[in-house]
C-alpha positions as CSV (number, residue, x, y, z in Angstrom):
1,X,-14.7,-13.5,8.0
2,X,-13.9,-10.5,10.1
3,X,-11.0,-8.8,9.8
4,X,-9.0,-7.0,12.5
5,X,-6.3,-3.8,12.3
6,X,-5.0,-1.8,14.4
7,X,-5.1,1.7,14.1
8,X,-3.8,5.2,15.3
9,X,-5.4,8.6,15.0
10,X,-3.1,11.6,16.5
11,X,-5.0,14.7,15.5
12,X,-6.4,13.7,12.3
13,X,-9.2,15.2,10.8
14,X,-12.5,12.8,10.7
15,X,-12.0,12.5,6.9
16,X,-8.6,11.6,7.0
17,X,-9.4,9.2,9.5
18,X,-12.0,7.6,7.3
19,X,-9.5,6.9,4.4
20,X,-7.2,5.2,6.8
21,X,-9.7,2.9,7.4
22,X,-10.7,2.4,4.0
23,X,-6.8,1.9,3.3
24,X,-6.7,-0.4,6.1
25,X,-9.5,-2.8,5.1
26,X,-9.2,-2.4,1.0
27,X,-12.7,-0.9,1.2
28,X,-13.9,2.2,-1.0
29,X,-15.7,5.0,0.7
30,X,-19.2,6.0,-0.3
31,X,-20.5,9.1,0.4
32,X,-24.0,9.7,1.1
33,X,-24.8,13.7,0.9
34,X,-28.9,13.1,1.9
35,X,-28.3,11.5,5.3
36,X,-24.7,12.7,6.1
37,X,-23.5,8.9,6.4
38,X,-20.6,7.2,4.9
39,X,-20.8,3.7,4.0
40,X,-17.4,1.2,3.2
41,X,-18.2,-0.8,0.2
42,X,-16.2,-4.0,-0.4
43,X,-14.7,-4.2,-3.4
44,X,-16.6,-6.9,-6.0
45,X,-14.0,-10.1,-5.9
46,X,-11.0,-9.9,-8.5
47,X,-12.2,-13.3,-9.7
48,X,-15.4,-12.5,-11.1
49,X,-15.1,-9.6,-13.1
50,X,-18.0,-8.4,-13.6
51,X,-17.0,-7.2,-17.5
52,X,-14.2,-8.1,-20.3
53,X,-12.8,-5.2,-22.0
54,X,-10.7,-5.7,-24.8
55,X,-8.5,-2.3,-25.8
56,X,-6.3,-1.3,-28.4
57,X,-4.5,1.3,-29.8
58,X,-7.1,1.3,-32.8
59,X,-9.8,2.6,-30.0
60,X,-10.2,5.9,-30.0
61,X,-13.0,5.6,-27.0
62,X,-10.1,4.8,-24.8
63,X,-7.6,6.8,-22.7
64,X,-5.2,4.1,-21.2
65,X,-2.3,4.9,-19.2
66,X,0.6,2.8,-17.8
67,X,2.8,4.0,-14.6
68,X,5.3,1.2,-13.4
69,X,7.3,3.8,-11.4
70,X,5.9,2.1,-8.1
71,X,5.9,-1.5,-9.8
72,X,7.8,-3.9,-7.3
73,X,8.1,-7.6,-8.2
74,X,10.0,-8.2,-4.6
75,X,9.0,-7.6,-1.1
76,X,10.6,-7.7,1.8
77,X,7.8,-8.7,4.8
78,X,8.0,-7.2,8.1
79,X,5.0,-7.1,11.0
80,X,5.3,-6.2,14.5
81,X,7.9,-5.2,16.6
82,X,7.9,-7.4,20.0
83,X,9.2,-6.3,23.6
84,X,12.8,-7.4,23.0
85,X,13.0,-5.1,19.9
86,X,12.7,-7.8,17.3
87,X,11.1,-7.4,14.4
88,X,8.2,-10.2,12.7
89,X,9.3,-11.5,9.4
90,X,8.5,-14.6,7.1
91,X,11.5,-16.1,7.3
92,X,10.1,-19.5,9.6
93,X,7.1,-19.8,7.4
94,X,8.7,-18.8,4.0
95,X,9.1,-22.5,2.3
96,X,12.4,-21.6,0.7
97,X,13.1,-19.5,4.4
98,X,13.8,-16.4,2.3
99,X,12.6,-13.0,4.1
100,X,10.7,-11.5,1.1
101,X,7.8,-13.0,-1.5
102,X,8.2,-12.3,-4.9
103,X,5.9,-12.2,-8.2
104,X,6.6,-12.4,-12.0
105,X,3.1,-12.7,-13.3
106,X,3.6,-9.2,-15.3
107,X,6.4,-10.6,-17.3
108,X,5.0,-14.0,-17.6
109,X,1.7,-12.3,-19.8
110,X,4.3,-10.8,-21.9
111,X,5.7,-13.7,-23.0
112,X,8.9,-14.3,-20.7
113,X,9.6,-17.9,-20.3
114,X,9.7,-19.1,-16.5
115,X,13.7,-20.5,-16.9
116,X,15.0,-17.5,-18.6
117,X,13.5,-14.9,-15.6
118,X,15.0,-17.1,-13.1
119,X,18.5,-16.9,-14.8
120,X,18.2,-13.4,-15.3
121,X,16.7,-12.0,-12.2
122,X,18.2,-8.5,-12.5
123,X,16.4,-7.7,-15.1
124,X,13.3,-8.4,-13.7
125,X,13.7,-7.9,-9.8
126,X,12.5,-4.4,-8.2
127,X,13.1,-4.6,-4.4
128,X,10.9,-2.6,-1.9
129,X,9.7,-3.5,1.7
130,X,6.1,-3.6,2.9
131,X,6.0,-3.2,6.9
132,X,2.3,-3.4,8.5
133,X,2.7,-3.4,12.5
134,X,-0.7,-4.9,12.7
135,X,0.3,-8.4,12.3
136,X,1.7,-10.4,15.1
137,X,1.5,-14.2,13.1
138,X,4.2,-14.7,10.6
139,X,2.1,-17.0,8.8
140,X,-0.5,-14.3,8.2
141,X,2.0,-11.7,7.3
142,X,3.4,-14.0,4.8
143,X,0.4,-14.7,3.2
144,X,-1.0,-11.2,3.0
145,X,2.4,-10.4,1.8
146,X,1.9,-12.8,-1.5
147,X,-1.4,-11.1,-1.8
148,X,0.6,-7.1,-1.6
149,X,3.1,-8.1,-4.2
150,X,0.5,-9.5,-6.5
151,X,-0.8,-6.0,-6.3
152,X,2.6,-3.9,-6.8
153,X,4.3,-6.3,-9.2
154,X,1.9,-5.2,-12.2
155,X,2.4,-0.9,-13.8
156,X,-0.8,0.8,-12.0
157,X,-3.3,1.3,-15.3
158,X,-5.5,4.3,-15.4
159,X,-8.4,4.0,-18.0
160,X,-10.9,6.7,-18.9
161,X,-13.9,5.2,-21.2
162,X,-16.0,7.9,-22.8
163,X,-19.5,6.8,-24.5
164,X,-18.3,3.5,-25.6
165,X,-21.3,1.5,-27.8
166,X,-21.0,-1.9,-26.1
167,X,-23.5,-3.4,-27.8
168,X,-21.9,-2.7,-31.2
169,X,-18.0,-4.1,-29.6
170,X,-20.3,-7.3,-28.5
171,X,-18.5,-7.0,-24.8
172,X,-19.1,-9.6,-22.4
173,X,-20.5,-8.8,-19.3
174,X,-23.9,-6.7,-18.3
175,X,-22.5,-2.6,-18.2
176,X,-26.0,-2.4,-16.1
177,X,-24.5,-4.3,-13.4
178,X,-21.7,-1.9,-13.0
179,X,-21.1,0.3,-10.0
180,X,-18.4,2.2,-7.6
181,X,-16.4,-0.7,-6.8
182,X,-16.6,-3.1,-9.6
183,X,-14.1,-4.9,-11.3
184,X,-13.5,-4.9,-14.8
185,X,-10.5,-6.9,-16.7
186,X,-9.1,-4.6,-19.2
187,X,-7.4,-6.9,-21.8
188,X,-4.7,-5.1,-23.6
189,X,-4.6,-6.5,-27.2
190,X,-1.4,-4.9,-27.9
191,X,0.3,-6.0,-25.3
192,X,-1.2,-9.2,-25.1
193,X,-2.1,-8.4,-21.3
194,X,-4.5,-8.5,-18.9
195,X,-5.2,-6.7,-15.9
196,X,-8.2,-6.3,-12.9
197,X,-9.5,-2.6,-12.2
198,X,-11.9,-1.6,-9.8
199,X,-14.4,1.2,-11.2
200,X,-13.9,4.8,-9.9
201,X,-16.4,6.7,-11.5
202,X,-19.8,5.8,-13.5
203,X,-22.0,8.0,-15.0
204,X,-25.3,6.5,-16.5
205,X,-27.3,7.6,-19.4
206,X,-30.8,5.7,-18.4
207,X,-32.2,6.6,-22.0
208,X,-29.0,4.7,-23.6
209,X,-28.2,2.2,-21.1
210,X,-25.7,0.2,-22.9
211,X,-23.3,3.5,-23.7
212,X,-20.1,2.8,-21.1
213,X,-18.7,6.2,-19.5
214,X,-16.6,5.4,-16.6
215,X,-12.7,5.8,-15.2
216,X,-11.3,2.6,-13.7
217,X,-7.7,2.2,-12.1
218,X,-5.8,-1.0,-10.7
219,X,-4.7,1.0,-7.6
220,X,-6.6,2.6,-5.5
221,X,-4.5,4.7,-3.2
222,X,-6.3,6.9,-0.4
223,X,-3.2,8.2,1.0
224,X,-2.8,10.0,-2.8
225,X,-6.5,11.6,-1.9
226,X,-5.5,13.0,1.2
227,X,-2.4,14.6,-0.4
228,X,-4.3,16.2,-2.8
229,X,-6.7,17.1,-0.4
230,X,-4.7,19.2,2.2
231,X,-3.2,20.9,-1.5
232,X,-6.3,22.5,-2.0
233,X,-7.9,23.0,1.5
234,X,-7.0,24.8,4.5
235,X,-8.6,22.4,6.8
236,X,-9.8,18.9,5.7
237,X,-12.0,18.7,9.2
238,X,-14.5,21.8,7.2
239,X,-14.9,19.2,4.3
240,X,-17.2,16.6,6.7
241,X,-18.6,19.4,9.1
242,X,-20.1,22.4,7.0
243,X,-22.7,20.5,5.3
244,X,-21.0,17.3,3.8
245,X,-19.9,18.7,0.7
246,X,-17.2,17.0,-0.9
């Protein structure tokens, strides 16, 4: 299907301009240094990883992080603004008529009964609001708005694997097949979780193919890359203009 957003650019450089886009559209930017292009890659579908990894705290191959400061279980839904001021929300769509969408699915893998989170909602509920002007339908903003608190009601996991033997763990799944992009489910056997990342980085040994070294998150953020960015450059537009360096 095609998908459609609207978008904005007030003196932005070209490179910040491209990870709007990829922001916009859930895409992941490739590079290409030969040609001076940049392709946007889709990201491989979250229901067919493409490997299981199991991880523990008896792996020492493993660097695994947890961050659930930006961890939201409740969203409030807002689009457009129209002519007369008023603002798009989910409430005529909703099915209960509520104005947010909410998700529990964290808690549930961790062992949390479905009757006792629903009598004990404070302990569970963290409230933001998610507002993308794009959307003018309440039914699609309601529906992308189950799919964006599916993403932010989970901690963001970072996970750096460093010349892991997959033949000798017997993983499931073909490392070969791996690439920018890919998804992975890292199960957590500690926590008795587990959770879809996207590969970040891959670095292949051709004369061991079946050694893993790769970094894969459950958020990728681009505005967090443009931060970082204008930290350590004077100009982001000399990044994509004096030979395509990055």
């Amino acid at each position: 299907r095609t998908l459609q957003r609207g978008l904005e650019a007030v003196e932005q450089s070209p490179f910040s301009i491209l990870l709007t886009i990829a922001d916009k559209f859930d895409g992941i930017l490739k590079f290409n240094s030969m040609d001076m292009t940049v392709d946007m890659l889709e990201r491989e579908p979250i229901d067919r990883p493409e490997l299981d990894l199991r991880v523990s705290k008896n792996l020492k191959s493993f660097d695994i992080t947890y961050d659930t400061s930006e961890m939201y279980t409740r969203l409030y839904c807002y689009g457009a603004t129209d002519n007369n001021g008023n603002e798009l929300d989910i409430t005529s769509v909703h099915p209960e008529g509520k104005p947010y969408v909410e998700n529990f699915d964290y808690y549930r893998k961790l062992g949390y009964e479905e009757n006792f989170i629903n009598s004990h909602k404070e302990l569970f509920v963290s409230t933001n609001i998610w507002k993308e002007d794009t959307f003018v339908n309440a039914q699609d903003l309601y529906d992308e708005g189950l799919k964006q608190v599916a993403k932010v009601a989970q901690p963001t996991v970072e996970v750096k694997i460093q010349a892991l033997d997959t033949k000798a763990m017997g993983l499931n799944g073909d490392i070969t097949k791996l690439e920018l992009g890919s998804c992975i489910k890292i199960k957590d056997e500690d926590l008795g979780t587990d959770i879809l990342c996207n590969v970040t980085k891959r670095t292949i040994d051709y004369d061991n193919p079946h050694i893993l070294t790769c970094d894969v998150t459950s958020s990728i953020t681009y505005h967090d890359t443009l931060s970082k960015l204008f930290t350590n450059v004077t100009n982001a537009s000399n990044i994509v203009t004096s030979g395509g360096n990055l």
